[in-house]
Backbone bond lengths (Angstrom), bond angles and torsions (degrees), N, CA, C in turn:
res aa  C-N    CA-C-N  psi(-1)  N-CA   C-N-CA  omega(-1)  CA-C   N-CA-C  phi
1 X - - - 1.461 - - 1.521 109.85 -
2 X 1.348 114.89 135.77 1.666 106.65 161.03 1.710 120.24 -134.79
3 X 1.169 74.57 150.74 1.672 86.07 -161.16 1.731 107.56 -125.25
4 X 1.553 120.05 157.41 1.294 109.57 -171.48 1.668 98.26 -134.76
5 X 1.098 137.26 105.93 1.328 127.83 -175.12 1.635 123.22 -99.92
6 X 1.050 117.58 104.83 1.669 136.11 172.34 1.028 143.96 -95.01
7 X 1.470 139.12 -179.80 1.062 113.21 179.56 1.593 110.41 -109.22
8 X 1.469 106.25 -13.79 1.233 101.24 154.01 1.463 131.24 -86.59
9 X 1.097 115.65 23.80 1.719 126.40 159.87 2.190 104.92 145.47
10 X 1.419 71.10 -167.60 2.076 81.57 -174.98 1.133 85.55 -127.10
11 X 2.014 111.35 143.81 1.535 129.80 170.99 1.743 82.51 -112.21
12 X 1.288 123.93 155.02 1.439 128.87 171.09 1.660 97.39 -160.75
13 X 1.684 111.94 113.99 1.324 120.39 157.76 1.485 121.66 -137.02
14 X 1.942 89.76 139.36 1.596 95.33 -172.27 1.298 109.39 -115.64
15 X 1.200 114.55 35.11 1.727 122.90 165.90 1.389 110.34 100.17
16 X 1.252 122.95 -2.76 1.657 141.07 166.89 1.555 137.16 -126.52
17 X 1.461 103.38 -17.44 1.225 115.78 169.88 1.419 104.46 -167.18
18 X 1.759 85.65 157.81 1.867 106.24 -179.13 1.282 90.84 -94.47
19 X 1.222 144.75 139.14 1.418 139.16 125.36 1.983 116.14 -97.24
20 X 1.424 83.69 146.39 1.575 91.21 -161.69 1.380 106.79 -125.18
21 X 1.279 118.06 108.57 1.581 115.40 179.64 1.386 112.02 -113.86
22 X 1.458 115.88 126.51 1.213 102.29 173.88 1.758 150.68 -91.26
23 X 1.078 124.20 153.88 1.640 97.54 -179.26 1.053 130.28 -46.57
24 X 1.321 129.26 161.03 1.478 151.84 169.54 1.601 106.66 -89.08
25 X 1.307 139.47 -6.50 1.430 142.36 176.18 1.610 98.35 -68.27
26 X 1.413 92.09 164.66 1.535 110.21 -156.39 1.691 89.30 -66.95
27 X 1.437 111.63 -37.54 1.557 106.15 -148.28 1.167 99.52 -97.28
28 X 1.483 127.64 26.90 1.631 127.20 157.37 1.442 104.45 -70.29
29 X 1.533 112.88 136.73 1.661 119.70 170.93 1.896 97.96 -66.96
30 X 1.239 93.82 134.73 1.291 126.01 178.98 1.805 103.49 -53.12
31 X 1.396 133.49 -45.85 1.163 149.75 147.07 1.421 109.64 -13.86
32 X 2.123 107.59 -69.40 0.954 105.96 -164.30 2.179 114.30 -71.68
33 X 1.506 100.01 -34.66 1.196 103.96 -167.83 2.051 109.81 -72.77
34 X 1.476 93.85 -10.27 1.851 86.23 165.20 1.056 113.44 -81.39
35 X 1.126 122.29 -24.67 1.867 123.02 -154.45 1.965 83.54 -76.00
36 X 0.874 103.80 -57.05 1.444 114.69 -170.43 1.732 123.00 95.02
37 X 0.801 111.06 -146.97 1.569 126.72 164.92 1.862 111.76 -41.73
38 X 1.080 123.26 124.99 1.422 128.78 178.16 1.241 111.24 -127.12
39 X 1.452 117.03 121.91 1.072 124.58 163.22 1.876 136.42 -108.62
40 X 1.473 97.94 115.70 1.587 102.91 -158.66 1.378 112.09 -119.24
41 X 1.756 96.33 109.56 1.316 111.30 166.54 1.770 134.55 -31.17
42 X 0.927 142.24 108.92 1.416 123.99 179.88 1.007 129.09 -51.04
43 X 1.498 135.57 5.11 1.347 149.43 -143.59 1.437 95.70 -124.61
44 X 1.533 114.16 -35.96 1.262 136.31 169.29 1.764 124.90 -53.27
45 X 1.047 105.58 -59.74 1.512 132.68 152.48 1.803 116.24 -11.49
46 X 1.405 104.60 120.13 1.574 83.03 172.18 1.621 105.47 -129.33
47 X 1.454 97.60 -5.90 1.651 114.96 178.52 0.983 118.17 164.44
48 X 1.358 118.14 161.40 1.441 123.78 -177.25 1.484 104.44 -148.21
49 X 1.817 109.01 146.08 1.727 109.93 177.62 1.434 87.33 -141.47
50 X 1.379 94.67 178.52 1.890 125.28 -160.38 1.606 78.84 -128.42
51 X 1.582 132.39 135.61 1.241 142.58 132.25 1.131 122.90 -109.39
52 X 1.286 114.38 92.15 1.702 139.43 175.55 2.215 102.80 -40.68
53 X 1.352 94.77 143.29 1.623 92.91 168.54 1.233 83.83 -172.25
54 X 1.966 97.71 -179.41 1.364 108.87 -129.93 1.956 86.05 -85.00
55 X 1.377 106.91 -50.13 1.797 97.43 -178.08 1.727 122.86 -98.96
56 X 1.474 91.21 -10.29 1.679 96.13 153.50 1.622 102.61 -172.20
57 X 1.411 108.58 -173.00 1.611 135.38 -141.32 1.277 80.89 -124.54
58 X 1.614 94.61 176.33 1.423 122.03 171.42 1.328 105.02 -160.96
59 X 1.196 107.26 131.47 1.483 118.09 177.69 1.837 108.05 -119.40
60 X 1.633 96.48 132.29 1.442 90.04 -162.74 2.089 83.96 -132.26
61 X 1.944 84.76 144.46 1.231 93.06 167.86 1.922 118.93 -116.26
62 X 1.214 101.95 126.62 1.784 110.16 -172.41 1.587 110.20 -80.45
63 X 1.207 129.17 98.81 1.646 115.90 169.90 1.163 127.47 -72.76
64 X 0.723 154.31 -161.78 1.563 163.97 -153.21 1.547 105.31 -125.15
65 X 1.713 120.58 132.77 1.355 93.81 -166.05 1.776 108.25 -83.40
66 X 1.513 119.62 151.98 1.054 102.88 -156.45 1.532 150.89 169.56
67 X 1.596 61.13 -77.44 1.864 113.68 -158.01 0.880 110.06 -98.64
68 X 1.917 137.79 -4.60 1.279 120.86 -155.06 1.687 79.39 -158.17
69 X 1.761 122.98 109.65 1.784 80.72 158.60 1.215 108.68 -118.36
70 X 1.069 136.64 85.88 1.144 155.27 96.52 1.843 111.38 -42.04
71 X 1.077 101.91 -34.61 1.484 107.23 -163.30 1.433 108.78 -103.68
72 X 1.066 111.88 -32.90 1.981 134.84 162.39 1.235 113.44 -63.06
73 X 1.435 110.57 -39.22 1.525 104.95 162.91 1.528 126.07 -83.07
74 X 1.462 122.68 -31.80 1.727 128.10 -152.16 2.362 71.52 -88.95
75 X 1.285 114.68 -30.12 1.756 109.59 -165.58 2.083 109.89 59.81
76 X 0.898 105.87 25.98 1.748 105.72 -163.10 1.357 124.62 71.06
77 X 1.163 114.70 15.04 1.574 122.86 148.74 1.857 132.36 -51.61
78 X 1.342 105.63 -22.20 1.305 118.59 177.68 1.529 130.86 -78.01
79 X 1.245 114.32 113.28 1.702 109.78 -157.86 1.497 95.85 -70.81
80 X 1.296 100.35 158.74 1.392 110.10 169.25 1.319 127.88 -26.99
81 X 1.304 107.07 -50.25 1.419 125.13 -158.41 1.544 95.17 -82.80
82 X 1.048 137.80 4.62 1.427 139.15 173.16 1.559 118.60 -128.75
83 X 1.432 112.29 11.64 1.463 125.31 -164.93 1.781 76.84 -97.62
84 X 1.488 87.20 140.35 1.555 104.59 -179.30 1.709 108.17 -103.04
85 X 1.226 109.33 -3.99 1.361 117.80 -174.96 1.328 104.13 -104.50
86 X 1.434 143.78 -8.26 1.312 141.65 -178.02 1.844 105.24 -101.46
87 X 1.114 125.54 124.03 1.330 122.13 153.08 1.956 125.69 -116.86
88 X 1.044 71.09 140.18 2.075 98.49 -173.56 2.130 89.03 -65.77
89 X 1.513 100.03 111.89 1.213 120.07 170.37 1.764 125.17 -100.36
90 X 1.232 117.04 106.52 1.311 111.00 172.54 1.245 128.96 -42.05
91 X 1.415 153.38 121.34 1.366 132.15 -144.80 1.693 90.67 -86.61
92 X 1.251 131.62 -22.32 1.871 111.10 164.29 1.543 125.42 -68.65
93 X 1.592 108.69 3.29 1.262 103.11 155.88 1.676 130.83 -118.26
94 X 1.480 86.57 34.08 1.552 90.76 -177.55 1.696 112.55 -66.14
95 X 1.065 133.01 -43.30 1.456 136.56 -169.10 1.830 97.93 -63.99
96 X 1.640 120.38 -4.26 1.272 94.01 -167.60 1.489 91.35 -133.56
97 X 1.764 116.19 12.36 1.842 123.79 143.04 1.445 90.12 -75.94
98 X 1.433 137.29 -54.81 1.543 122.70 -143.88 1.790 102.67 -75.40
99 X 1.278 94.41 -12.72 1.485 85.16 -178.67 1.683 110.41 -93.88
100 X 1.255 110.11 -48.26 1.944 128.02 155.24 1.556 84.80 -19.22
101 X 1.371 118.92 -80.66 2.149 119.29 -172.62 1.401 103.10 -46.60
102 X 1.048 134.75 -57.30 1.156 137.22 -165.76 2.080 92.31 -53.10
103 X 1.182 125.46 -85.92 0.796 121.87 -161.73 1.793 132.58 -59.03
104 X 0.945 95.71 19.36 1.832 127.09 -156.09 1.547 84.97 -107.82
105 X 1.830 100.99 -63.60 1.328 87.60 -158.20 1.317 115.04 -96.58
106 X 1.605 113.00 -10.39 1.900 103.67 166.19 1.730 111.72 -70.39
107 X 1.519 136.48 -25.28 1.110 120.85 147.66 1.336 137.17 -51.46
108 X 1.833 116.44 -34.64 1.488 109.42 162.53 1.811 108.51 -62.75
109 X 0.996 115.81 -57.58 1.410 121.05 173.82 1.532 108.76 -25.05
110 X 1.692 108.94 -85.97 1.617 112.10 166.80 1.423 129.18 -11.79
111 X 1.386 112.07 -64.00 1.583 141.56 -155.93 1.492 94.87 -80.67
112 X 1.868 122.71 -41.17 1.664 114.84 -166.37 1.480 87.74 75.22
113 X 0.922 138.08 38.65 1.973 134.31 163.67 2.061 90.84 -53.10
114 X 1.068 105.03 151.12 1.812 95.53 169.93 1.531 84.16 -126.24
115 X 1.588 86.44 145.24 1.630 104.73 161.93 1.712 144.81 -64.70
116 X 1.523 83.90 -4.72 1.705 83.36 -150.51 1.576 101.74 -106.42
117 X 1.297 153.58 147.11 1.709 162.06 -156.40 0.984 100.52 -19.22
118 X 1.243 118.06 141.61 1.300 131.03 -174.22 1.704 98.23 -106.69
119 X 1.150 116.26 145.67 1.573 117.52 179.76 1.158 131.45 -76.65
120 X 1.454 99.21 -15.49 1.615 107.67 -170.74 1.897 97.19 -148.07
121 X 1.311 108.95 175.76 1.349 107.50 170.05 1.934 130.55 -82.26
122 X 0.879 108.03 130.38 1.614 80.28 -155.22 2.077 89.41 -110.37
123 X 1.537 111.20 18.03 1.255 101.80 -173.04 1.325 75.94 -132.54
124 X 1.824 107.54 153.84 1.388 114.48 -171.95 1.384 132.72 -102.75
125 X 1.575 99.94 6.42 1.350 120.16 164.58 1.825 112.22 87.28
126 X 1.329 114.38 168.10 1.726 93.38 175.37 1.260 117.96 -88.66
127 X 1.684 91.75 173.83 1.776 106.90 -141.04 1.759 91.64 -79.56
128 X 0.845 98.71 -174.73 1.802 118.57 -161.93 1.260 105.34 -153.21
129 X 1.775 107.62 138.46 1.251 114.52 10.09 1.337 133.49 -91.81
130 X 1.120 151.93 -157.72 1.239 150.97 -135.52 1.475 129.53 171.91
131 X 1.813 112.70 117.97 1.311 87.38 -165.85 1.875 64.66 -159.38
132 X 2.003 89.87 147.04 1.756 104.38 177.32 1.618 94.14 -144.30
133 X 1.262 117.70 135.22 1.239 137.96 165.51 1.291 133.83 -111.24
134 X 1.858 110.67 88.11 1.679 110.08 -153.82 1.695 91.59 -144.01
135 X 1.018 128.10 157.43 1.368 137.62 141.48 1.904 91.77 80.13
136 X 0.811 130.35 -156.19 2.035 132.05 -171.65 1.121 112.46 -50.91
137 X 1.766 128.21 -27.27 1.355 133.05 -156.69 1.080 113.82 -146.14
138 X 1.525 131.90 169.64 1.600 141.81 144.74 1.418 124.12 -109.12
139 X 1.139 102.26 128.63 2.069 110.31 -173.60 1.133 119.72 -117.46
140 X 1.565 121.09 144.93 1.436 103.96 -168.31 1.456 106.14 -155.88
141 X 1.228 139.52 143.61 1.172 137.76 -120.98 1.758 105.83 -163.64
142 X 1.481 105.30 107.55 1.297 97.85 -160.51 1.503 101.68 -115.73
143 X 1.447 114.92 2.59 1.487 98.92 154.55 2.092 80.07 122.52
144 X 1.387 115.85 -11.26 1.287 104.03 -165.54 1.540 104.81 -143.71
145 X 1.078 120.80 -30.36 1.651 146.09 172.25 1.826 113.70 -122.57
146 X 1.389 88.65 175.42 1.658 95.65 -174.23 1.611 89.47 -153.74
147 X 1.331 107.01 123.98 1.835 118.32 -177.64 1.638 77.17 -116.91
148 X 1.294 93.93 146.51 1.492 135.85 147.79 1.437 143.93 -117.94
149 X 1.069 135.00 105.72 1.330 127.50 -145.29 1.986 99.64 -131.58
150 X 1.140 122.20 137.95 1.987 113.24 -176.04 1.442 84.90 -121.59
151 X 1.320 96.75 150.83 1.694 145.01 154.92 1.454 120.29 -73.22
152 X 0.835 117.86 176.08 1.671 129.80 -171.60 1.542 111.06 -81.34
153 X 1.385 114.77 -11.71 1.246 121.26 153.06 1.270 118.70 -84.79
154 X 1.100 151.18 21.35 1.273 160.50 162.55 1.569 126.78 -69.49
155 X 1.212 135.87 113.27 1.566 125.24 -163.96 1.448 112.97 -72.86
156 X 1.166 115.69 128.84 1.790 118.78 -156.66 1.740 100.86 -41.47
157 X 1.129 103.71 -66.32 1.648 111.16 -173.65 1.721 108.21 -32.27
158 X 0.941 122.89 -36.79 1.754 128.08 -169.73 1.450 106.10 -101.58
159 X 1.367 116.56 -22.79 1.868 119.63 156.42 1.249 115.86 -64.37
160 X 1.451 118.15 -58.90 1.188 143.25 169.77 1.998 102.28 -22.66
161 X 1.436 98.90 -57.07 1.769 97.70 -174.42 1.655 105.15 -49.44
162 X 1.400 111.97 -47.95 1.922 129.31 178.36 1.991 84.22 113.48
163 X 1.661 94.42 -166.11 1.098 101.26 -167.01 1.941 115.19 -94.69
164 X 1.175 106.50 132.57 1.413 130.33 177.16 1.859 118.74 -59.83
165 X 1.498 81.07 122.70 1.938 93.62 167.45 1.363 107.50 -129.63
166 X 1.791 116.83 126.44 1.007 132.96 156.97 1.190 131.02 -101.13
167 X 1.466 109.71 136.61 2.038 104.93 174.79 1.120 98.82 -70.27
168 X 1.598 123.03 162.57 1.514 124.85 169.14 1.442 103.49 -74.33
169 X 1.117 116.18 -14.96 1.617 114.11 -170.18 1.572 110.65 -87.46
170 X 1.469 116.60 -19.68 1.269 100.67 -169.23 1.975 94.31 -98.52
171 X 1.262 115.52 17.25 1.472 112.44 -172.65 1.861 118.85 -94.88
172 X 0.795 123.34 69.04 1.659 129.14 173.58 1.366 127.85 -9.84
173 X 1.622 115.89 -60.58 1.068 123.40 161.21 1.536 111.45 -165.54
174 X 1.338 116.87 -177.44 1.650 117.27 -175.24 1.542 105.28 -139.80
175 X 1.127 81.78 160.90 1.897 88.79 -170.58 1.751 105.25 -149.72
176 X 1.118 92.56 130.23 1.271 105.20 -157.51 2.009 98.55 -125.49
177 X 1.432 123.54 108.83 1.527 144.37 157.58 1.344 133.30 -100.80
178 X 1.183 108.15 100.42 1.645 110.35 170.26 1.160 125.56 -43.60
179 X 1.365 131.43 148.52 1.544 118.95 160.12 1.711 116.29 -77.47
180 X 1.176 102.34 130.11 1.843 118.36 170.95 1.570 112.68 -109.40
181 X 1.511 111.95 123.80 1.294 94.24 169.54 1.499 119.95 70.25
182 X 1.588 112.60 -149.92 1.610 94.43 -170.01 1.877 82.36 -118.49
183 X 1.333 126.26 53.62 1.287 135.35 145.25 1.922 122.89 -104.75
184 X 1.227 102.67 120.49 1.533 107.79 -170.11 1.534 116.46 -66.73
185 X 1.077 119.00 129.99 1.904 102.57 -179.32 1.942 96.17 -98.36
186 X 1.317 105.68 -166.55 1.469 112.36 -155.90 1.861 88.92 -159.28
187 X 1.649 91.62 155.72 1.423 119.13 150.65 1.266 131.57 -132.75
188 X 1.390 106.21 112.67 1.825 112.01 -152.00 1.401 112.62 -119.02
189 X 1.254 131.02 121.87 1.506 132.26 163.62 1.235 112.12 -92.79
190 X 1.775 91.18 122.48 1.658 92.96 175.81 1.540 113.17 -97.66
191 X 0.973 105.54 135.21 2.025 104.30 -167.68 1.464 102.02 -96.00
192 X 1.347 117.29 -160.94 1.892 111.03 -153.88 1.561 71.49 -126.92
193 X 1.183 138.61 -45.49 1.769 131.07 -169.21 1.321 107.36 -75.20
194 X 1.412 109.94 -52.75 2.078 102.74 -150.49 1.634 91.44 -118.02
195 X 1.453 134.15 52.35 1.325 118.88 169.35 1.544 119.09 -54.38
196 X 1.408 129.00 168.49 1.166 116.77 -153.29 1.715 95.74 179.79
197 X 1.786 95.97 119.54 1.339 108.82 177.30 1.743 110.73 -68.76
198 X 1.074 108.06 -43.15 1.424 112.12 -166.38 1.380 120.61 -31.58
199 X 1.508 115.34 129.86 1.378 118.47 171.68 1.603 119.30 -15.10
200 X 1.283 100.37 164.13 1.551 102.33 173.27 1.548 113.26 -71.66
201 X 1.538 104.96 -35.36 1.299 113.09 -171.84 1.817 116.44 -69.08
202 X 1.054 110.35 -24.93 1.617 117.07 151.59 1.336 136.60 -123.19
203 X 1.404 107.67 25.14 1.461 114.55 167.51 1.797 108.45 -84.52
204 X 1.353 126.07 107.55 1.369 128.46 157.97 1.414 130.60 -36.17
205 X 1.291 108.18 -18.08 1.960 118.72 -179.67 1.860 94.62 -109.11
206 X 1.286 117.96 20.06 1.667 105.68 174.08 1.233 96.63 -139.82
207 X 1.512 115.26 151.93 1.770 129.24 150.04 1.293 116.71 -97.35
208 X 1.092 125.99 104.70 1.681 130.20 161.56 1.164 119.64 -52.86
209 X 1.608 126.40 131.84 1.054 136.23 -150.71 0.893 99.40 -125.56
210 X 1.481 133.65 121.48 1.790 130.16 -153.82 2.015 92.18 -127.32
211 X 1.149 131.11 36.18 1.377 125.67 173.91 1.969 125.01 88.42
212 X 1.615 103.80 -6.69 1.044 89.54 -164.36 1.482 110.72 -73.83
213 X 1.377 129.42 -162.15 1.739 153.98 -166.17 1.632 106.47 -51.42
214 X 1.466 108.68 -52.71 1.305 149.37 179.41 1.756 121.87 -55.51
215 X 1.018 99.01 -54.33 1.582 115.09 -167.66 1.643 102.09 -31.99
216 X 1.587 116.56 -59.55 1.702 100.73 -168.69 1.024 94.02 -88.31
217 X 1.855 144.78 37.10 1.619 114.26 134.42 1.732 107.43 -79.67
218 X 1.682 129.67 19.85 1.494 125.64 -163.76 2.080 80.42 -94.25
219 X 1.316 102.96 -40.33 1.918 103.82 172.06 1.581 110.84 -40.83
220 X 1.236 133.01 -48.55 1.223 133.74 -169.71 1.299 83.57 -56.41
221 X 1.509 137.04 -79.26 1.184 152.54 -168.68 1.721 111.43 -4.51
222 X 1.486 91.01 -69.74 1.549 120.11 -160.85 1.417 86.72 -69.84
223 X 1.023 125.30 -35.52 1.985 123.67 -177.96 1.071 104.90 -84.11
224 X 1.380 143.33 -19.72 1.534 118.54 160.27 1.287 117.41 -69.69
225 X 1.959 115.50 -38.79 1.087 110.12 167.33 1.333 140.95 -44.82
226 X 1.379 90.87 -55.05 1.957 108.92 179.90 1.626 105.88 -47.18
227 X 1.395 107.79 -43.26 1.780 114.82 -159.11 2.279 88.12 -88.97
228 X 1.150 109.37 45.60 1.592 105.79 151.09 1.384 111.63 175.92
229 X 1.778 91.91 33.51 1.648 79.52 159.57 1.585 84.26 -142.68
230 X 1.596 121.89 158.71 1.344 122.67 159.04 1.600 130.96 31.34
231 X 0.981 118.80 75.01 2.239 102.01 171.85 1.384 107.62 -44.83
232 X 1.401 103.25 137.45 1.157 92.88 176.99 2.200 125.80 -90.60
233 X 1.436 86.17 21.34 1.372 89.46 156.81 1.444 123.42 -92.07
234 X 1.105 118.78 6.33 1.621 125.31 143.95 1.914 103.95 117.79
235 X 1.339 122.66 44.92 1.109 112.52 -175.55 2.054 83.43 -103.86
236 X 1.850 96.54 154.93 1.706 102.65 -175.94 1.344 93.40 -79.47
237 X 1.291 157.47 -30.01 1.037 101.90 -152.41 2.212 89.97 -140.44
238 X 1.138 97.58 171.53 1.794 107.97 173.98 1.408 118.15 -25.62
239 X 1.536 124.34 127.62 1.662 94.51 169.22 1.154 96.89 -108.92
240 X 1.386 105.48 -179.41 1.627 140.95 -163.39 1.859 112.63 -89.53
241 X 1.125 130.94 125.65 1.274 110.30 143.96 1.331 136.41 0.56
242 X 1.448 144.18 136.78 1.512 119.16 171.96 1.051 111.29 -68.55
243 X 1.595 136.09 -26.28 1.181 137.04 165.53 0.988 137.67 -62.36
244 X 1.938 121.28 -4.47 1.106 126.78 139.42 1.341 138.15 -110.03
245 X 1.694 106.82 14.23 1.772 114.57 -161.85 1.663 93.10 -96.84
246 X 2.148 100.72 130.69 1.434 106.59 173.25 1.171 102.75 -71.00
247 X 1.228 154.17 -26.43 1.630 136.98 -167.42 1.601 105.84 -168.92
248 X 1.495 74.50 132.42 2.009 76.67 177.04 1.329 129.61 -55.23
249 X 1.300 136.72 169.70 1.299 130.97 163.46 1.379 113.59 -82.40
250 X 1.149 117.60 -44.76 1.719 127.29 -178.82 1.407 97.52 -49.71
251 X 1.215 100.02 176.66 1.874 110.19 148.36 1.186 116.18 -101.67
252 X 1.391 92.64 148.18 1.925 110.41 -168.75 1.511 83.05 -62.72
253 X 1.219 90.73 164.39 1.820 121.61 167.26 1.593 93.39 -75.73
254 X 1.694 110.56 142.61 1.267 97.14 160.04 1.086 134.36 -93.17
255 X 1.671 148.53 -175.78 0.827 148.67 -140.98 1.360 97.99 -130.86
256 X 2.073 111.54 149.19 1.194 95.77 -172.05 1.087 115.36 -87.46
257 X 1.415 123.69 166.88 1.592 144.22 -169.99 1.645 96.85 -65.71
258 X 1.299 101.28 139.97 1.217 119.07 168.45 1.589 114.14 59.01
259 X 1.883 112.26 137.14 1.221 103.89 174.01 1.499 149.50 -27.13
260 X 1.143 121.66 -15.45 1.281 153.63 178.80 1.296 133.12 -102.84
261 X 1.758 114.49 82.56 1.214 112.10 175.37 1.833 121.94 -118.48
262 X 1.353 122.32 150.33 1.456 115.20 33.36 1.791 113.20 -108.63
263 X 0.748 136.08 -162.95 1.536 147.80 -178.70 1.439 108.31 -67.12
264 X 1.383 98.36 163.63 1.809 80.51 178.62 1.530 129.82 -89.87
265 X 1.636 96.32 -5.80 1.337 121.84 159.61 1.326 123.68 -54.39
266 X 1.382 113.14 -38.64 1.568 131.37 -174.07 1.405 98.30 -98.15
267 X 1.426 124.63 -1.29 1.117 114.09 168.54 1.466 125.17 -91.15
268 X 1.368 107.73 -25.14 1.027 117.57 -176.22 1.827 120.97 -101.78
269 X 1.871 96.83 -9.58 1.378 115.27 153.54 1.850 113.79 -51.21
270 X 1.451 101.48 -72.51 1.553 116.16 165.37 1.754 106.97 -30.93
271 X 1.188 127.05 -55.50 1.720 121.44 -158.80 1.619 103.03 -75.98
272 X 1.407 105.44 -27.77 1.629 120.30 -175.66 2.090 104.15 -65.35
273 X 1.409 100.23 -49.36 1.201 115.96 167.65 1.471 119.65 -35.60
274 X 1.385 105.20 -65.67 1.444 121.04 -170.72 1.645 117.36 -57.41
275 X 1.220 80.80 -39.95 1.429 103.36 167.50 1.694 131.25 -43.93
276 X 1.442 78.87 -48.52 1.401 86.92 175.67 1.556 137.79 -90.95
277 X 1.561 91.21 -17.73 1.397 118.47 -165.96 1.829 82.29 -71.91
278 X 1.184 111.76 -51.60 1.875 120.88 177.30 1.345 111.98 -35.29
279 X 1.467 115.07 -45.13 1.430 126.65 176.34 1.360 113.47 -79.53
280 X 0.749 130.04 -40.35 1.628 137.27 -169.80 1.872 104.76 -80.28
281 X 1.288 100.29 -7.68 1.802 108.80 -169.97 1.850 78.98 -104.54
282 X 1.046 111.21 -51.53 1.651 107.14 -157.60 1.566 108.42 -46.66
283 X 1.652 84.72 -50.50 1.519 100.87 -168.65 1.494 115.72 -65.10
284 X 1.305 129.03 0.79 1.241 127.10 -174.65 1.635 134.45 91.80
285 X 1.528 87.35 2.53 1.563 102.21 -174.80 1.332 138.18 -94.68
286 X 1.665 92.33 0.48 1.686 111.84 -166.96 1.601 83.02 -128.59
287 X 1.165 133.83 159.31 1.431 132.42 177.94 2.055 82.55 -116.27
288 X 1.363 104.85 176.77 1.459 124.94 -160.45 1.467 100.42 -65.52
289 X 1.314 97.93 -50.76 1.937 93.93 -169.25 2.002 100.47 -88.48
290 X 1.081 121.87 -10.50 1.663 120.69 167.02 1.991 105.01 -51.62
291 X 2.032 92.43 -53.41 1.553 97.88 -150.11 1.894 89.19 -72.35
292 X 1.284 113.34 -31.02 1.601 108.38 -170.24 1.733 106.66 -66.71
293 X 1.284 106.84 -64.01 1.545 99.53 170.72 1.284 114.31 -25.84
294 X 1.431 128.22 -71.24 1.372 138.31 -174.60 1.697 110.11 -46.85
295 X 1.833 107.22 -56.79 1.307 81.27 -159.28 1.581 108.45 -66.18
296 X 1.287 114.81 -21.85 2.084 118.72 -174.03 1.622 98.12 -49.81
297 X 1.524 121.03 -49.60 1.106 126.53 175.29 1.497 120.53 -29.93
298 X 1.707 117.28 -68.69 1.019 135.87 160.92 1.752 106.19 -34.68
299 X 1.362 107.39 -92.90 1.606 88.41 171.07 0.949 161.13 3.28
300 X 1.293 117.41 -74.81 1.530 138.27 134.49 1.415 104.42 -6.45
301 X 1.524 120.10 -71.27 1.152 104.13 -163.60 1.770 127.73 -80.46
302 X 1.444 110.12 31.33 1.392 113.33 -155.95 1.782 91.21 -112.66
C-alpha cells in the first residue's frame, strides 16, 4: 500500500483505490473539506503526475472524462485551491509523491485501465442529503426532489413565484457557473416541460450566485444531480453507484492471455519495482513501515 500524509490532506492506495481525505488545517478550501473523504476507483483514473517546486510539490490526480461529476459539473471551472484531486506536497516528501506516481501508474499499466471517457459515472457523487445556502437562495436535494427556497436578495418577480419543487425526473440537465469578476455565475435546472431562457436573476429553476465564500459548494449540488439522472454520454436511464452497478457500460479491460498472469513484461516491471523500493528505503526516503507496506504490495502482484 502507499500512502502520502500531509497537511493538506492523505492520498492512500492499495492497488484498487485512491481514497482521498482531506485536511482539517485552516488553509484547506472549504469545498474540499465538505466533500470529505473520496473514494476513487482505479478504473476511474486516467493519470497521475508529481510537480516538483522549490518549497513544495503538487501531486495531481487526472480522471477519466466522465467518471466523476463532480468534475462534469465544476467542467474545469474549479480553482486549484478547491480541486479535490490536487494535494499541496512538502518538498521533503517528494521521493514518497514520486513513488505514490509510480505506483498509480504501474497498476494502471498492470490492470490496462484505458484513458479515454468513461461511459457512465463510476464515482458516486456527494452524499445526501444536501442543502447550500449562497447567492438569492437555498437548495436542497434529497436524492429524489430539488426545493428551492430565496432570501431577501431575491428579485421580487422570481420571489413573487414562492419557493420551487422539482422531481428529479422531470430535470434534463444542470449547469452550474461561478462568479468571475464583477459577472454573477448561477445554478440552473433545466426541466423537460417549462425550459426557460430567462436570466438567472429571474429564472425560478436557478440560484444566482453573486461571489460569496459559498458559491462552489452550489458544484457539489449540480454533482449529486448529474450522478442520478442520465450520463451524458448517452446511456437512457440513471446510473448506480459502482457499488451498486451490475455491469459497466465501457468495455472491461481485457484479460491477460493465457492461464498465467502477469506477463513476463509485468514481471519484470514488478522486479524493477522492488528494486527500487530497496533504494528509495536505503536512501532514507521511505521510512521502515512505508518500504514494507510497499514492498508486500509489489508481491501480491507476482
Amino acid at each position: 500500500m502507499a500512502e502520502i500524509l500531509q497537511k493538506d490532506g492523505t492520498w492512500t492506495f492499495d492497488g484498487d483505490t485512491i481514497r482521498i481525505v482531506p485536511g482539517r488545517e485552516r488553509g484547506v478550501h472549504l469545498l474540499r473539506q465538505t466533500l470529505g473523504e473520496l473514494v476513487v476507483p482505479l478504473r476511474a483514473v486516467a493519470g497521475i503526475s508529481y510537480e516538483p517546486g522549490r518549497r513544495h510539490g503538487r501531486l495531481r490526480l487526472r480522471l477519466r472524462d466522465g467518471a466523476d461529476p463532480l468534475l462534469q459539473a465544476a467542467r474545469g471551472r474549479l480553482p486549484d485551491a478547491a480541486d479535490p484531486y490536487r494535494l499541496t506536497v512538502e518538498s521533503d516528501r517528494a521521493g514518497v509523491a514520486e513513488y505514490f506516481v509510480d505506483e498509480v501508474r504501474n497498476a494502471l499499466l498492470l490492470e490496462q485501465v484505458p484513458d479515454g471517457p468513461a461511459g457512465r459515472y463510476l464515482l458516486p457523487g456527494p452524499t445526501l442529503p444536501l442543502s447550500v445556502g449562497t447567492g438569492d437562495g437555498t437548495v436542497t436535494f434529497d436524492g429524489e426532489r430539488i426545493h428551492l427556497e430565496w432570501n431577501w436578495l431575491t428579485e421580487e418577480g422570481k420571489k413573487s413565484a414562492g419557493p420551487q419543487s422539482l422531481a428529479l425526473a422531470d430535470v434534463r440537465s444542470v449547469e452550474w457557473l461561478p462568479s468571475a469578476g464583477l459577472k454573477n455565475g448561477h445554478l440552473r435546472f433545466v426541466v423537460l416541460k417549462e425550459p426557460t431562457k430567462a436570466p438567472p436573476k429571474h429564472d425560478p429553476h436557478a440560484i444566482e450566485l453573486l461571489g460569496f465564500k459559498k458559491d462552489l459548494l452550489m458544484a457539489m449540488v449540480a454533482a449529486a444531480v448529474l450522478a442520478r439522472i442520465p450520463h451524458p454520454a448517452g446511456a437512457g436511464a440513471p446510473t448506480a453507484p459502482p457499488s451498486l452497478a451490475k455491469a459497466p457500460a465501457a468495455p472491461a479491460a481485457p484479460a491477460p492471455a493465457g492461464p498465467e498472469a502477469p506477463a513476463d513484461s509485468d514481471h519484470d516491471a514488478l522486479l524493477r519495482r522492488l528494486r527500487e523500493l530497496g533504494e528509495l528505503h536505503q536512501a532514507g526516503i521511505l521510512t521502515e513501515a512505508e518500504f514494507t507496506a510497499a514492498k508486500q504490495s509489489v508481491l501480491k502482484r507476482f
